[in-house]
PDBQT receptor file of N, H, CA, C and O in Angstrom, charges set to zero:
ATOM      1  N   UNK A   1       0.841   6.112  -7.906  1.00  0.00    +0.000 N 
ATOM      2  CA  UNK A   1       1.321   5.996  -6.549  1.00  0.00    +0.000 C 
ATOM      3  C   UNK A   1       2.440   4.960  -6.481  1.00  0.00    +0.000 C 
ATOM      4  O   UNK A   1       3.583   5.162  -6.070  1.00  0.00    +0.000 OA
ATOM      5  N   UNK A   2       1.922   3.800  -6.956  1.00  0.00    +0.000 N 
ATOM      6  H   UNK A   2       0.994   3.636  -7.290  1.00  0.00    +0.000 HD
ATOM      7  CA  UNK A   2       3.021   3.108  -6.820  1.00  0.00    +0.000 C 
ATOM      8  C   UNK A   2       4.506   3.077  -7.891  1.00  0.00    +0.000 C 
ATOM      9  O   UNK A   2       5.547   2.455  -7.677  1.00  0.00    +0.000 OA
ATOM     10  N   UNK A   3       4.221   3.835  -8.893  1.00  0.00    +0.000 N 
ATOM     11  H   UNK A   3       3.376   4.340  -9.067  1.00  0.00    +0.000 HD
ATOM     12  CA  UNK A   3       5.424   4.547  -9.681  1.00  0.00    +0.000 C 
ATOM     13  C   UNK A   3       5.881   5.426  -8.814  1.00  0.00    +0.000 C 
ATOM     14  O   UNK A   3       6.955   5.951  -9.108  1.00  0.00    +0.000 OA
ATOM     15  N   UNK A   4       5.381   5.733  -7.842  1.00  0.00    +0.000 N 
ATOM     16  H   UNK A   4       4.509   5.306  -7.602  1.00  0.00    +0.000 HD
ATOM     17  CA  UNK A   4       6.350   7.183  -7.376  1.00  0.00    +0.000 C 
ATOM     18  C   UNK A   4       7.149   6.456  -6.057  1.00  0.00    +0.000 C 
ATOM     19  O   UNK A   4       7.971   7.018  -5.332  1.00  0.00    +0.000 OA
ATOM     20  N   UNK A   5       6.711   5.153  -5.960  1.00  0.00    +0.000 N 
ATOM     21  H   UNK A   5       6.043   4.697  -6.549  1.00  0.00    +0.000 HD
ATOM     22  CA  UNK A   5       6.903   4.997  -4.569  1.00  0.00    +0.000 C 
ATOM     23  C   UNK A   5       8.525   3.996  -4.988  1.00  0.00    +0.000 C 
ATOM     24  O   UNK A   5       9.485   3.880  -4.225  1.00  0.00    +0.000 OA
ATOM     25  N   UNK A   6       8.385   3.307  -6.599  1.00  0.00    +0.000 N 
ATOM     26  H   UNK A   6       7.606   3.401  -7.218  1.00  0.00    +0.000 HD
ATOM     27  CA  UNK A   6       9.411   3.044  -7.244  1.00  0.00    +0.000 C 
ATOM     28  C   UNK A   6      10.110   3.556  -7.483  1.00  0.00    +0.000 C 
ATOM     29  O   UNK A   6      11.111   2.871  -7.691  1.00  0.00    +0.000 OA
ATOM     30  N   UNK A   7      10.318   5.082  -7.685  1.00  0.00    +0.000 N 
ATOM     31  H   UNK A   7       9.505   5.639  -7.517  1.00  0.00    +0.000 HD
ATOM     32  CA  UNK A   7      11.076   5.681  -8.066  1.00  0.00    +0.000 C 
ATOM     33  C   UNK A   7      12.100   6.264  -6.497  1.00  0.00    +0.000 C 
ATOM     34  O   UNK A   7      13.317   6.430  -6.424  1.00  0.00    +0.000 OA
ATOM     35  N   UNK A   8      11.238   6.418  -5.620  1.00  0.00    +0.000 N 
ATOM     36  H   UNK A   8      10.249   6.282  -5.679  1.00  0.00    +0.000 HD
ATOM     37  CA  UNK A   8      11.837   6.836  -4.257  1.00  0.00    +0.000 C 
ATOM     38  C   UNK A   8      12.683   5.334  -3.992  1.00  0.00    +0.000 C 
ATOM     39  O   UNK A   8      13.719   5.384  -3.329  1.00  0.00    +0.000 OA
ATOM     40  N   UNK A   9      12.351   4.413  -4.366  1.00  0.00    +0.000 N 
ATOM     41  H   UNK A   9      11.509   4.372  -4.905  1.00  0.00    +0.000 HD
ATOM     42  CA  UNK A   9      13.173   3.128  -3.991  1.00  0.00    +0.000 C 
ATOM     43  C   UNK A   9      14.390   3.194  -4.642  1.00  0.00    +0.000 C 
ATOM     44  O   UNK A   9      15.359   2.910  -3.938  1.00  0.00    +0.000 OA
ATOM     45  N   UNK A  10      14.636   3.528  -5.945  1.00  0.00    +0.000 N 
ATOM     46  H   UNK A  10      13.848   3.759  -6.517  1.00  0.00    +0.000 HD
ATOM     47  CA  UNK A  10      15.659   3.594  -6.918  1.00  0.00    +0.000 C 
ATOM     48  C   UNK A  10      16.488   4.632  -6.080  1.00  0.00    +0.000 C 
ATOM     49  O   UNK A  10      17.483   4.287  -5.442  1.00  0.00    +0.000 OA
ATOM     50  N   UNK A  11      15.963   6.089  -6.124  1.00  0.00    +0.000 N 
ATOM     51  H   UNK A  11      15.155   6.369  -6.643  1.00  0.00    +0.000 HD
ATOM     52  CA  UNK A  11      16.658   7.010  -5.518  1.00  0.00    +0.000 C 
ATOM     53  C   UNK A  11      17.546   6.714  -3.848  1.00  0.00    +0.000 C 
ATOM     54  O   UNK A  11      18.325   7.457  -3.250  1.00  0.00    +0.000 OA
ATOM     55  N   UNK A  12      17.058   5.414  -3.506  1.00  0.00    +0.000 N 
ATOM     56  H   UNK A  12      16.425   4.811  -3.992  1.00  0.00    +0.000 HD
ATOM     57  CA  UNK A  12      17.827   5.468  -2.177  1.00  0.00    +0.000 C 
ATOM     58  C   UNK A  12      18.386   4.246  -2.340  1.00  0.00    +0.000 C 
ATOM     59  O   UNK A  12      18.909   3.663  -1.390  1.00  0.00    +0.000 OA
ATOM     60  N   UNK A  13      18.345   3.838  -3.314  1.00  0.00    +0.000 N 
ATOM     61  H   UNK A  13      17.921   4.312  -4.085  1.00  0.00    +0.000 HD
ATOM     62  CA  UNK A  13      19.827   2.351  -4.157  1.00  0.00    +0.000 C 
ATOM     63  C   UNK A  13      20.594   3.119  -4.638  1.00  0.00    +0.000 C 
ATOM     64  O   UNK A  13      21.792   2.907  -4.451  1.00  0.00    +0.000 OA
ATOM     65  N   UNK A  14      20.164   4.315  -5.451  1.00  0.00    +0.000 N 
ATOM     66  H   UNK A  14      19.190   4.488  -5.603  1.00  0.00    +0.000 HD
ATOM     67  CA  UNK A  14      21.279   4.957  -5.520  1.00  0.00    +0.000 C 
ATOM     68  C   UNK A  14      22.159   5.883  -5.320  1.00  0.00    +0.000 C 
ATOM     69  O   UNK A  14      22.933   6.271  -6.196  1.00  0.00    +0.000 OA
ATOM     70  N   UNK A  15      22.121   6.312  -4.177  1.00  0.00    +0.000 N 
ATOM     71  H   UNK A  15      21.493   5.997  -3.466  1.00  0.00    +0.000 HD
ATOM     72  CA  UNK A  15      22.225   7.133  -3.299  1.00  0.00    +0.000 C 
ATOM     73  C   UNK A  15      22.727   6.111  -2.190  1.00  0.00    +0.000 C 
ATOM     74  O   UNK A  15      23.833   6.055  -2.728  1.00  0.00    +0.000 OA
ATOM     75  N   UNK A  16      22.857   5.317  -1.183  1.00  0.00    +0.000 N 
ATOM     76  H   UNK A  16      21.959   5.363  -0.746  1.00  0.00    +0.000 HD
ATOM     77  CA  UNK A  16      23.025   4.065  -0.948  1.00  0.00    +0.000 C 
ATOM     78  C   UNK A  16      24.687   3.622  -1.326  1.00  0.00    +0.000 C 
ATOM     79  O   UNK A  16      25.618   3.409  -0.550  1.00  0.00    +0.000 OA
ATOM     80  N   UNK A  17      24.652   3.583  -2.673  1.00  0.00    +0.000 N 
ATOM     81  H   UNK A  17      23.895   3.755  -3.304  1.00  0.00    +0.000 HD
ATOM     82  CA  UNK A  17      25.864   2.627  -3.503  1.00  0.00    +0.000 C 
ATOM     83  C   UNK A  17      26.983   4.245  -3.804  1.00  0.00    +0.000 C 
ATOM     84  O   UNK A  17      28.065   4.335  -4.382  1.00  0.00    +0.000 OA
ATOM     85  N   UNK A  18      26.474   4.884  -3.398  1.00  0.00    +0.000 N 
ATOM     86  H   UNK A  18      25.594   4.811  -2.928  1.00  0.00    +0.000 HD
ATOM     87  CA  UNK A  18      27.134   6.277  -3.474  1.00  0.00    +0.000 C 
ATOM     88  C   UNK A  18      27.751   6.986  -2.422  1.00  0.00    +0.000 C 
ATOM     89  O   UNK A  18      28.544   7.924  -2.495  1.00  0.00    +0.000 OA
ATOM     90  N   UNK A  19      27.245   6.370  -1.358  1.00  0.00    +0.000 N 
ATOM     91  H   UNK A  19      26.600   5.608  -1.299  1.00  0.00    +0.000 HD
ATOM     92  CA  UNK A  19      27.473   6.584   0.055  1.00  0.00    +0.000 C 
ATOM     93  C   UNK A  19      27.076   7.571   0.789  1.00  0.00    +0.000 C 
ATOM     94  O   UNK A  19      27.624   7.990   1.809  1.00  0.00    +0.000 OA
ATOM     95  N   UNK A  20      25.967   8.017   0.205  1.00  0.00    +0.000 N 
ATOM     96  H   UNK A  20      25.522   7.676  -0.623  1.00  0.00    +0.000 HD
ATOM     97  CA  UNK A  20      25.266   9.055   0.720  1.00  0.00    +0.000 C 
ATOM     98  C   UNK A  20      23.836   8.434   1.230  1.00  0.00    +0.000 C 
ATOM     99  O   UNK A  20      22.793   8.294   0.591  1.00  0.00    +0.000 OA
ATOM    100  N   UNK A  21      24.195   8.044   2.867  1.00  0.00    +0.000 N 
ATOM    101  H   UNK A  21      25.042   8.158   3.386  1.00  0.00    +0.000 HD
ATOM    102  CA  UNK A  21      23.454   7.230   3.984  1.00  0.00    +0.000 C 
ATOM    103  C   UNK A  21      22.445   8.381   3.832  1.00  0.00    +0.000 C 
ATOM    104  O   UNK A  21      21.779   8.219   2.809  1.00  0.00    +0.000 OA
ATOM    105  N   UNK A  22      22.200   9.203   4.338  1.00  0.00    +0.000 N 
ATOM    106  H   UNK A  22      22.741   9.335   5.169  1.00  0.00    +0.000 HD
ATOM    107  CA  UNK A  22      21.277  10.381   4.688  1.00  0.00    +0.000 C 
ATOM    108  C   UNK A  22      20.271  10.234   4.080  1.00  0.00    +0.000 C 
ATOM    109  O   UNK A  22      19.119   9.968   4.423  1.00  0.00    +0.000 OA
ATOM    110  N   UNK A  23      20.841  10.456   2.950  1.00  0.00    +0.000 N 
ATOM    111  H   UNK A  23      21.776  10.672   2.671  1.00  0.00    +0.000 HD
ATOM    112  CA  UNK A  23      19.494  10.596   1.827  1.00  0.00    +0.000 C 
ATOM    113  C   UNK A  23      19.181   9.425   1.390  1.00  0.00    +0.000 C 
ATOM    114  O   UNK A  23      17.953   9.347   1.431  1.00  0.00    +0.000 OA
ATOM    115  N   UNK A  24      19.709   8.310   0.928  1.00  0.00    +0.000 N 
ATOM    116  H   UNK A  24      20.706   8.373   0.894  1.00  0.00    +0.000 HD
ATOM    117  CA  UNK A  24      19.487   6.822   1.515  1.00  0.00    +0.000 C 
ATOM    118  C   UNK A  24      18.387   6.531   2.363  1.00  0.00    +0.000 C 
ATOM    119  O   UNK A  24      17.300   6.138   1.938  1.00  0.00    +0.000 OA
ATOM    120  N   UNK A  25      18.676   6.733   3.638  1.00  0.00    +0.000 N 
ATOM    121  H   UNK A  25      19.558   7.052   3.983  1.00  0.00    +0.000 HD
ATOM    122  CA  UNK A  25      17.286   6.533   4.423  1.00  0.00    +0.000 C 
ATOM    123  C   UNK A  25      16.282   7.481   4.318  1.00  0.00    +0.000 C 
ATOM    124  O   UNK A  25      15.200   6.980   4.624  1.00  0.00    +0.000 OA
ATOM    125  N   UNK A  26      16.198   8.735   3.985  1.00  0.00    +0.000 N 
ATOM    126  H   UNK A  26      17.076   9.142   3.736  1.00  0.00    +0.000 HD
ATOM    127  CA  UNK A  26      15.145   9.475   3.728  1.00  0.00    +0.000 C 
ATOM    128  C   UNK A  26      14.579   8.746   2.751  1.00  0.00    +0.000 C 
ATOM    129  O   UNK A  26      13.886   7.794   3.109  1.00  0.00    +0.000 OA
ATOM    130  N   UNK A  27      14.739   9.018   1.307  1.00  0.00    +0.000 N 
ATOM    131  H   UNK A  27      15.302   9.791   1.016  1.00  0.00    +0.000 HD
ATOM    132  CA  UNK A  27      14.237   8.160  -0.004  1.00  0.00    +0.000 C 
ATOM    133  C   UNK A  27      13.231   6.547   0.661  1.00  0.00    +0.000 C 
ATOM    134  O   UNK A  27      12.092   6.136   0.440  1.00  0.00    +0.000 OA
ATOM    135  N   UNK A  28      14.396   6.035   1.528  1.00  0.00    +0.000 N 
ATOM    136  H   UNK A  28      15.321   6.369   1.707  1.00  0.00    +0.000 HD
ATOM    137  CA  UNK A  28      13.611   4.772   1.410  1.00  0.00    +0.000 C 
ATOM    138  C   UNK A  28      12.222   4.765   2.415  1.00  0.00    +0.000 C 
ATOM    139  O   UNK A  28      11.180   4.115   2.330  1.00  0.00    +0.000 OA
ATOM    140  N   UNK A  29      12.776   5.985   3.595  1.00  0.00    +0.000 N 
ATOM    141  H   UNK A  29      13.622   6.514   3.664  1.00  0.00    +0.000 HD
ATOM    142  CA  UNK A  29      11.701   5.776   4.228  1.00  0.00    +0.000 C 
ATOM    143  C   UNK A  29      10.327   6.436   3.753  1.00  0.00    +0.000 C 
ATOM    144  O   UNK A  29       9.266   6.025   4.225  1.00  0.00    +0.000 OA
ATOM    145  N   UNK A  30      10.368   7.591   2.697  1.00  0.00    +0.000 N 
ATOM    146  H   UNK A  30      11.230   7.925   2.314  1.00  0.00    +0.000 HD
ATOM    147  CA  UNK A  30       9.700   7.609   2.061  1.00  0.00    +0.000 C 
ATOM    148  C   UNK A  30       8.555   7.074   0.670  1.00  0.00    +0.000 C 
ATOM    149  O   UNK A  30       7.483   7.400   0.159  1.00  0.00    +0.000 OA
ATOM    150  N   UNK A  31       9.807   5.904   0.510  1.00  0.00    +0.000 N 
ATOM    151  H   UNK A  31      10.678   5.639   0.925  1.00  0.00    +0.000 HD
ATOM    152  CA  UNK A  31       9.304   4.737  -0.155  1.00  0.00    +0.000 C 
ATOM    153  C   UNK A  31       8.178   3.928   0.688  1.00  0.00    +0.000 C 
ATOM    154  O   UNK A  31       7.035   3.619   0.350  1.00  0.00    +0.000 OA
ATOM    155  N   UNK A  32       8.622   3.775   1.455  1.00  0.00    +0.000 N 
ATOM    156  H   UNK A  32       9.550   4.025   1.730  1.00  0.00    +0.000 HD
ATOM    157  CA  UNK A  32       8.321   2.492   2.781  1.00  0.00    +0.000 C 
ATOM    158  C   UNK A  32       6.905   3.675   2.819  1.00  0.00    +0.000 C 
ATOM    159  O   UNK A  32       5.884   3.034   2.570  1.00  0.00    +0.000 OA
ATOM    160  N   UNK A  33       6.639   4.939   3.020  1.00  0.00    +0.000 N 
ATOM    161  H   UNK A  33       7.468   5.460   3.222  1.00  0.00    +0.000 HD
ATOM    162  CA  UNK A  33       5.240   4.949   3.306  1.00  0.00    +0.000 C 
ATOM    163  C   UNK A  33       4.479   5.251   2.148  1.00  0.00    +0.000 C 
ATOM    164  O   UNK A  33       3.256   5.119   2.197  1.00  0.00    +0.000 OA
ATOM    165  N   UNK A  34       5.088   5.672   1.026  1.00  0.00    +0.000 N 
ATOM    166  H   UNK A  34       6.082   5.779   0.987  1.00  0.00    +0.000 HD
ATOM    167  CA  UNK A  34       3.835   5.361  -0.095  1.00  0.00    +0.000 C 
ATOM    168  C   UNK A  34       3.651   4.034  -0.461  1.00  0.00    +0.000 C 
ATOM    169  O   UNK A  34       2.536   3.682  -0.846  1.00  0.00    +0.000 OA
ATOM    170  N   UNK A  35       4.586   3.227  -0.401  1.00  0.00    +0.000 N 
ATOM    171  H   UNK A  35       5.492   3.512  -0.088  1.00  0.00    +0.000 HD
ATOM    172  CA  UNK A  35       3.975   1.644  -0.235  1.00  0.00    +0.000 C 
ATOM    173  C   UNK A  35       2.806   1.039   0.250  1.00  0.00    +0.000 C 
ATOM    174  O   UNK A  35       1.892   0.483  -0.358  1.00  0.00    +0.000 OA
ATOM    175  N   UNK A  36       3.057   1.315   1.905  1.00  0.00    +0.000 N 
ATOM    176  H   UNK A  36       3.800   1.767   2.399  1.00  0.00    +0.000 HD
ATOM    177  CA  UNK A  36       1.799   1.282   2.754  1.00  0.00    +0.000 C 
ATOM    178  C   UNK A  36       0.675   2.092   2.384  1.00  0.00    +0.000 C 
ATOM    179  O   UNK A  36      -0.489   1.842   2.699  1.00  0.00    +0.000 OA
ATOM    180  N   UNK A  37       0.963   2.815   1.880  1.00  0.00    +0.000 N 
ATOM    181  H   UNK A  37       1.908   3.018   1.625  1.00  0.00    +0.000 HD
ATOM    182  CA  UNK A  37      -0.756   3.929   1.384  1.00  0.00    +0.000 C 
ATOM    183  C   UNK A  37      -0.876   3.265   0.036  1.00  0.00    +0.000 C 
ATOM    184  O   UNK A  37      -2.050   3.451  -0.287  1.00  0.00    +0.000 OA
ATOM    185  N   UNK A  38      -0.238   2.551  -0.971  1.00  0.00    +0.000 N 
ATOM    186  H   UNK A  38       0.715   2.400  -0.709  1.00  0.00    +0.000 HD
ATOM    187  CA  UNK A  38      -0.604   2.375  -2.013  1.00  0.00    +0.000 C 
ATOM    188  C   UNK A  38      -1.510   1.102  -1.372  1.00  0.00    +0.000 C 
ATOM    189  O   UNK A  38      -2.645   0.832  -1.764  1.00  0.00    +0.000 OA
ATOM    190  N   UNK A  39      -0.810   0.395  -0.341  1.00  0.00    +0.000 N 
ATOM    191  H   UNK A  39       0.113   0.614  -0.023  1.00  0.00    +0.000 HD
ATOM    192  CA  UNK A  39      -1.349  -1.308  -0.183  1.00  0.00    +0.000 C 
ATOM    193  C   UNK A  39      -2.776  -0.720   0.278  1.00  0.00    +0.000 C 
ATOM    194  O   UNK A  39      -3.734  -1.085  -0.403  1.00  0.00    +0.000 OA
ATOM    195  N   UNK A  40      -3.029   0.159   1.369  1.00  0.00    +0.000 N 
ATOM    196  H   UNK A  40      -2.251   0.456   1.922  1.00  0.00    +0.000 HD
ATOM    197  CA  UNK A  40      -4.166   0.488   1.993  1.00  0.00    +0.000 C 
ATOM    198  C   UNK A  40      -5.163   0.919   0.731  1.00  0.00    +0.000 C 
ATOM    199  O   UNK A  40      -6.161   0.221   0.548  1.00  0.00    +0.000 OA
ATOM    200  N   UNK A  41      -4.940   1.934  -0.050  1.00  0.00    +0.000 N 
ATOM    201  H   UNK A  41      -4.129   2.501   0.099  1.00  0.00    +0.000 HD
ATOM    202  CA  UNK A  41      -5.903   2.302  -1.253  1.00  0.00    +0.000 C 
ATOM    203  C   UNK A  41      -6.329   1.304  -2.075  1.00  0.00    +0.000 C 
ATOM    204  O   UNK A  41      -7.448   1.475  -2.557  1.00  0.00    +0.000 OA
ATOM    205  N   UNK A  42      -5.586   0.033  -2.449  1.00  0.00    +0.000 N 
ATOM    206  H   UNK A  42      -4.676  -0.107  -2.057  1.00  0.00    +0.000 HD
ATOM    207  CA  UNK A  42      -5.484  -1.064  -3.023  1.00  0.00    +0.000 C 
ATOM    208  C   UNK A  42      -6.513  -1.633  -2.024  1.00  0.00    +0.000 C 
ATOM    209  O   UNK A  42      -7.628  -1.112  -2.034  1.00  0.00    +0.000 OA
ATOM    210  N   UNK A  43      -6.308  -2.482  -1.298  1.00  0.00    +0.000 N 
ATOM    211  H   UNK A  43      -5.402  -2.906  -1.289  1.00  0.00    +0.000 HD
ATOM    212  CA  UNK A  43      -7.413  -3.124  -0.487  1.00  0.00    +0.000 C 
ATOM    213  C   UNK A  43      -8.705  -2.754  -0.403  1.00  0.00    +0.000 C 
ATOM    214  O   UNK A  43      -9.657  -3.517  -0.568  1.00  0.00    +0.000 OA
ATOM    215  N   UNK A  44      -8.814  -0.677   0.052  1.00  0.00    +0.000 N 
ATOM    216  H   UNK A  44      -8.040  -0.058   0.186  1.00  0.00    +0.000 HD
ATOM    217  CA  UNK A  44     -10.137  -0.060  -0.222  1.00  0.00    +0.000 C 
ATOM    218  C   UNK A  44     -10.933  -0.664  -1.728  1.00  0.00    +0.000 C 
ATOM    219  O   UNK A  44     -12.095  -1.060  -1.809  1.00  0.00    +0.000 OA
ATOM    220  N   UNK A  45     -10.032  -0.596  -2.708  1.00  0.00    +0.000 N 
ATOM    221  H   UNK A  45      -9.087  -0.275  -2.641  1.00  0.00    +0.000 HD
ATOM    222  CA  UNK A  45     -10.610  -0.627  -3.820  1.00  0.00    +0.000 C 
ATOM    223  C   UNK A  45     -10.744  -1.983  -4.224  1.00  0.00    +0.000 C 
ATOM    224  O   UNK A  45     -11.382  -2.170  -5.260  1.00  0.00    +0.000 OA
ATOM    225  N   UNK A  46     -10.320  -2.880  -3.683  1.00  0.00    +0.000 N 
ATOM    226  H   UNK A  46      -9.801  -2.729  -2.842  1.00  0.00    +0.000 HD
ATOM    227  CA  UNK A  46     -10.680  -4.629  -3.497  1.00  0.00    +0.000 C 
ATOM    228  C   UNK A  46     -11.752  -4.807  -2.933  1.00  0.00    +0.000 C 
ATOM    229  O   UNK A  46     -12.357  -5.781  -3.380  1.00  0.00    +0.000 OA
ATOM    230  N   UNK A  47     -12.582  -3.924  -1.604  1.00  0.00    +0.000 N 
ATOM    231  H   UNK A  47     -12.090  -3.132  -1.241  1.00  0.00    +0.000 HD
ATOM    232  CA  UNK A  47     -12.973  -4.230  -1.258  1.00  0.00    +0.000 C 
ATOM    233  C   UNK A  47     -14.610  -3.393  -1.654  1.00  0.00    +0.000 C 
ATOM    234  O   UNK A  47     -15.729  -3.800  -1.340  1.00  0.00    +0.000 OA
ATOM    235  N   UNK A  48     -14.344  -2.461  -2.227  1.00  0.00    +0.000 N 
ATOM    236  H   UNK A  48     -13.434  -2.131  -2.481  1.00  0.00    +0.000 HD
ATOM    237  CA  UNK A  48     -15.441  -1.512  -2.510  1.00  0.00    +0.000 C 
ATOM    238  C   UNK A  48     -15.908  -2.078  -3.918  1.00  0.00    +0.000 C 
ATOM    239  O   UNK A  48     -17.078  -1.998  -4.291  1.00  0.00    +0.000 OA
ATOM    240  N   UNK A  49     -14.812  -2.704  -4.730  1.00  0.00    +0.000 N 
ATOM    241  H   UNK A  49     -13.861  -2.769  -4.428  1.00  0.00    +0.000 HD
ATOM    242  CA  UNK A  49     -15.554  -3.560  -6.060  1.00  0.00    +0.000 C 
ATOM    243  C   UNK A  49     -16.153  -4.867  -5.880  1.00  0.00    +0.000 C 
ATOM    244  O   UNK A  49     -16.899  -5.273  -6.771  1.00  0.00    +0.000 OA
ATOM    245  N   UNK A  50     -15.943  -5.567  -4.887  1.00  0.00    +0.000 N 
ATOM    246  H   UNK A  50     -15.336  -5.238  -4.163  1.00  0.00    +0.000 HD
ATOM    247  CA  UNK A  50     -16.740  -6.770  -4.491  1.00  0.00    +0.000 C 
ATOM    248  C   UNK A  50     -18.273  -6.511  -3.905  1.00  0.00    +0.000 C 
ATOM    249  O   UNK A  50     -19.099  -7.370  -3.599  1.00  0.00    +0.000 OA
ATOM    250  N   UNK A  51     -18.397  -5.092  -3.842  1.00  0.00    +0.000 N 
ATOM    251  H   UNK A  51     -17.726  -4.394  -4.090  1.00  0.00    +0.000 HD
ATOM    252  CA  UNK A  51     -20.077  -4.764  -3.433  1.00  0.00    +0.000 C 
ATOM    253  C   UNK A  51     -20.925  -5.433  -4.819  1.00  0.00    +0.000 C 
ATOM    254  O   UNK A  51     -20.627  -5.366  -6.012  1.00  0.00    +0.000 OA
ATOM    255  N   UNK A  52     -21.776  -5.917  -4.323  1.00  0.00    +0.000 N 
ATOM    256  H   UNK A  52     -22.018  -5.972  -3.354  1.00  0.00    +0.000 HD
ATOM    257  CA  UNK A  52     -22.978  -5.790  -5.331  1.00  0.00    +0.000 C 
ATOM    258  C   UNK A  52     -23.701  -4.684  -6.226  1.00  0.00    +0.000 C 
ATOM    259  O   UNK A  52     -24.044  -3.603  -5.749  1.00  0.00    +0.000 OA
ATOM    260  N   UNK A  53     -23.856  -4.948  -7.227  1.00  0.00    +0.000 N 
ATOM    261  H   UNK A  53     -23.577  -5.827  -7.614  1.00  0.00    +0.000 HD
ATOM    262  CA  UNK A  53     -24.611  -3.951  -8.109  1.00  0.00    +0.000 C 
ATOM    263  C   UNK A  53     -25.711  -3.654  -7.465  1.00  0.00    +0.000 C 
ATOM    264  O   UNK A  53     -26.221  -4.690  -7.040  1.00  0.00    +0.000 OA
ATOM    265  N   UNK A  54     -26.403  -2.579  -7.155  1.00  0.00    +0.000 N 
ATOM    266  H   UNK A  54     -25.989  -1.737  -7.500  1.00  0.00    +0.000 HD
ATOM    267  CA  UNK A  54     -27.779  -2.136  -6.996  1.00  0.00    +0.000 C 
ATOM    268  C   UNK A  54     -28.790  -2.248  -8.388  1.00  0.00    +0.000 C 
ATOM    269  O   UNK A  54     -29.967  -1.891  -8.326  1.00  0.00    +0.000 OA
TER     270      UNK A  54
């Protein structure tokens, strides 16, 4: 997840420095939400390994 969410970041730096705004903000804003779902899955799983063993 968070490789893919790197790679959408790259794609709208470079795209960006190319001058192609459009796809620029698509890429990043697609970055911007696998970020947030990676942070949210991340926390789940911070918080589901701090349970106690049965």
């Amino acid at each position: 997840m968070l490789s893919m969410t790197l790679t959408f970041l790259i794609i709208a730096l470079i795209a960006g420095v190319l001058g192609f705004g459009g796809i620029s903000a698509a890429a990043a804003g697609i970055a911007k939400i696998l970020f947030f779902i990676f942070l949210v899955a991340f926390v789940v799983s911070l918080i589901m390994g701090r349970r106690r063993p049965r």
